[in-house]
C-alpha positions as CSV (number, residue, x, y, z in Angstrom):
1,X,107.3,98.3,82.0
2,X,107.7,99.3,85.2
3,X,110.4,97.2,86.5
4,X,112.4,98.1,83.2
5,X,112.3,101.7,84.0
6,X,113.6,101.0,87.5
7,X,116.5,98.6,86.4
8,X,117.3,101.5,83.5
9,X,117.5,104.1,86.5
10,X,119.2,101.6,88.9
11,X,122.0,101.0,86.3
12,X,122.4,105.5,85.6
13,X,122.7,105.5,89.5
14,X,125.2,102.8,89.4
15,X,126.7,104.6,86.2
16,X,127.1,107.7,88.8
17,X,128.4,106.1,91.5
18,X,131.0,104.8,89.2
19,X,132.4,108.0,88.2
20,X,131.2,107.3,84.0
21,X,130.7,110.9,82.5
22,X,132.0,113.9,82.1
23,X,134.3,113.8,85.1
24,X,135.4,110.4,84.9
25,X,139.3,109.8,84.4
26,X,140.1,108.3,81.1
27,X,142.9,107.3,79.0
28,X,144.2,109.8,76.6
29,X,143.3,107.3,73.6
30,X,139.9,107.5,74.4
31,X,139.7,110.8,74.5
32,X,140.9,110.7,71.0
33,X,138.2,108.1,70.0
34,X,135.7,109.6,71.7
35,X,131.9,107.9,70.3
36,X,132.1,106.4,67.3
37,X,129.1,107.3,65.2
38,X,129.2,103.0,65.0
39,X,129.0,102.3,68.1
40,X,125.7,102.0,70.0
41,X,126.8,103.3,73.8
42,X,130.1,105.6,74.4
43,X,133.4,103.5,75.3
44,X,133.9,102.8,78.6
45,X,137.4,103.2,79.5
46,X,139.2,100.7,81.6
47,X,141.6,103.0,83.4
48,X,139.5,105.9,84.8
49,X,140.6,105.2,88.3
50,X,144.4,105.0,87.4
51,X,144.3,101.4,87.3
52,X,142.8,98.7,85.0
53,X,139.3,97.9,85.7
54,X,137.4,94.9,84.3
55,X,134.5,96.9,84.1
56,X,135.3,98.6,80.3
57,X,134.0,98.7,77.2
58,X,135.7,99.0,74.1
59,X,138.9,101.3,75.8
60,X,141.2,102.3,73.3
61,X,143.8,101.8,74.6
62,X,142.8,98.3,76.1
63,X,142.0,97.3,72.6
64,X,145.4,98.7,71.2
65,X,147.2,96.0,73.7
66,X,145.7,93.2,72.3
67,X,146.4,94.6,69.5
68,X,150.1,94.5,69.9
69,X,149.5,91.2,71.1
70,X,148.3,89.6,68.0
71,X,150.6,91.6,66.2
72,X,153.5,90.3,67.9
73,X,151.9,86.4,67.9
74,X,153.4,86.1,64.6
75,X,156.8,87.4,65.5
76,X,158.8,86.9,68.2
77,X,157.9,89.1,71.0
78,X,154.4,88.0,71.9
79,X,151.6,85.5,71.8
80,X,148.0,85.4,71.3
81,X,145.9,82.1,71.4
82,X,142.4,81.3,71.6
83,X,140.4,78.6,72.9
84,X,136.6,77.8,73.3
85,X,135.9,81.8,72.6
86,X,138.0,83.4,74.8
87,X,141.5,85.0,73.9
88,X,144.3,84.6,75.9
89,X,147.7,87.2,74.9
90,X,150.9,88.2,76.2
91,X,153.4,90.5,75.3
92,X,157.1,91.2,76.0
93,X,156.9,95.2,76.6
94,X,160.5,96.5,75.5
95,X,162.4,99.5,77.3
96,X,162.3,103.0,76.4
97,X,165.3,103.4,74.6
98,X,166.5,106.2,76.8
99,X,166.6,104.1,79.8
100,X,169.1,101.0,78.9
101,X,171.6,100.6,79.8
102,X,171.4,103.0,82.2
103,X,170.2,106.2,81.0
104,X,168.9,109.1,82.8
105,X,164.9,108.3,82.2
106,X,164.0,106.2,84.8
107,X,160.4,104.8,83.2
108,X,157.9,102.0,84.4
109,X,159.4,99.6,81.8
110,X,163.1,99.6,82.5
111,X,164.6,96.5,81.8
112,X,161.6,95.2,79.9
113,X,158.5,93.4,81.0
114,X,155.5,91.6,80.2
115,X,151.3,92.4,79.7
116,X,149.0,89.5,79.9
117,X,145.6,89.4,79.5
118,X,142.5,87.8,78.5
119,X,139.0,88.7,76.9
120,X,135.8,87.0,75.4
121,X,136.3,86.4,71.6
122,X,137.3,89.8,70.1
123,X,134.7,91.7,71.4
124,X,134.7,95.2,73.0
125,X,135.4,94.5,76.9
126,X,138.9,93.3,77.9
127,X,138.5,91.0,81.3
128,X,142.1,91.2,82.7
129,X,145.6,93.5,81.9
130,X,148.2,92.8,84.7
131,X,152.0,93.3,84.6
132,X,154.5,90.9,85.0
133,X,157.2,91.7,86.4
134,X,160.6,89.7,86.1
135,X,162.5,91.6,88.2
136,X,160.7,91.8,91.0
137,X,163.2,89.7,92.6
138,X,160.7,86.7,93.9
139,X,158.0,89.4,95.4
140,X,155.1,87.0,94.4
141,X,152.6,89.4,95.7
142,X,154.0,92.4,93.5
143,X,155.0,90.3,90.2
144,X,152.0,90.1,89.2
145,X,149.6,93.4,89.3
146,X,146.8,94.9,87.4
147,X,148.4,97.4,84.8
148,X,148.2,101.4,85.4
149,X,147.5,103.7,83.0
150,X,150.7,105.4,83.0
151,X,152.3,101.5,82.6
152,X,150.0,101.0,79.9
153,X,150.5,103.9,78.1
154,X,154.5,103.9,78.4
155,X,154.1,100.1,77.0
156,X,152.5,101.7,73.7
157,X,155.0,104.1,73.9
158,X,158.0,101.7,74.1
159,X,156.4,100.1,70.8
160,X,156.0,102.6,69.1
161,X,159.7,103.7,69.5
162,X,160.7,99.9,69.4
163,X,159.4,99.9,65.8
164,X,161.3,102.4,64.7
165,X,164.5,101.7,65.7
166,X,166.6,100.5,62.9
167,X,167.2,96.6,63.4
168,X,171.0,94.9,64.2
């Protein structure tokens, strides 16, 4: 009994030292969530330091990219595939439509990109978001990085505005 109550508080301190609470940063789609009357412990977003962390639990808007990953497995613009229980996606983020060709809104996305990712089943904690980059020009230590907040958010963004566009 003991030793429970002392890896309970251990894991709080570790909750503390982490930033989870109140003053931890988190993505504006999890603000919007907030705790689900369903859900047995509070989201843990995978963004509250700016950048992806694999350290997250049910993030909104880590679960919104698969999302748009499995969506898009059955079009043209992504792919999702599974094997031996973990799920494995990519997904071709498009431009803002104010920034091609070359339009004054310079955002993270110009020119297109890609999201991939992985996670255990379909289950609430997303393993890996990183962005890659084609025009990087051959950097291979900067075409491939864990996604930002502000890069993961303007990729839902683009989609949303993608889908709307009326189609050629």
């Amino acid at each position: 009994m003991a030793r429970e109550c002392a890896a309970d508080q251990r894991s709080t301190d570790e909750d503390d030292q982490r930033g989870i609470g109140e003053e931890a940063m988190k993505c504006k789609l999890c603000i919007e969530q907030g705790h689900p009357p369903n859900f047995g412990s509070p989201p843990r977003c995978a963004f509250e330091s700016g950048e992806f962390s694999s350290d997250n639990w049910n993030c909104a808007t880590a679960i919104r990219i698969r999302e748009l990953m499995y969506q898009e497995s059955f079009g043209e613009l992504g792919l999702r595939l599974r094997m031996h229980d973990q799920s494995f996606g990519s997904l071709w983020v498009p431009p803002h439509p104010e920034d091609i060709p070359y339009g004054k809104r310079i955002g993270p996305w110009r020119g297109g990109g890609f999201i991939s990712g992985y996670w255990y089943k379909d289950r609430g904690q997303t393993e890996m978001l990183i962005r890659v980059d084609p025009r990087d020009g051959g950097n291979e230590k900067e075409a491939a990085l864990r996604l930002t907040l502000a890069e993961a958010e303007a990729a839902i963004e683009n989609w949303d505005l993608y889908k709307l566009e009326p189609k050629r």
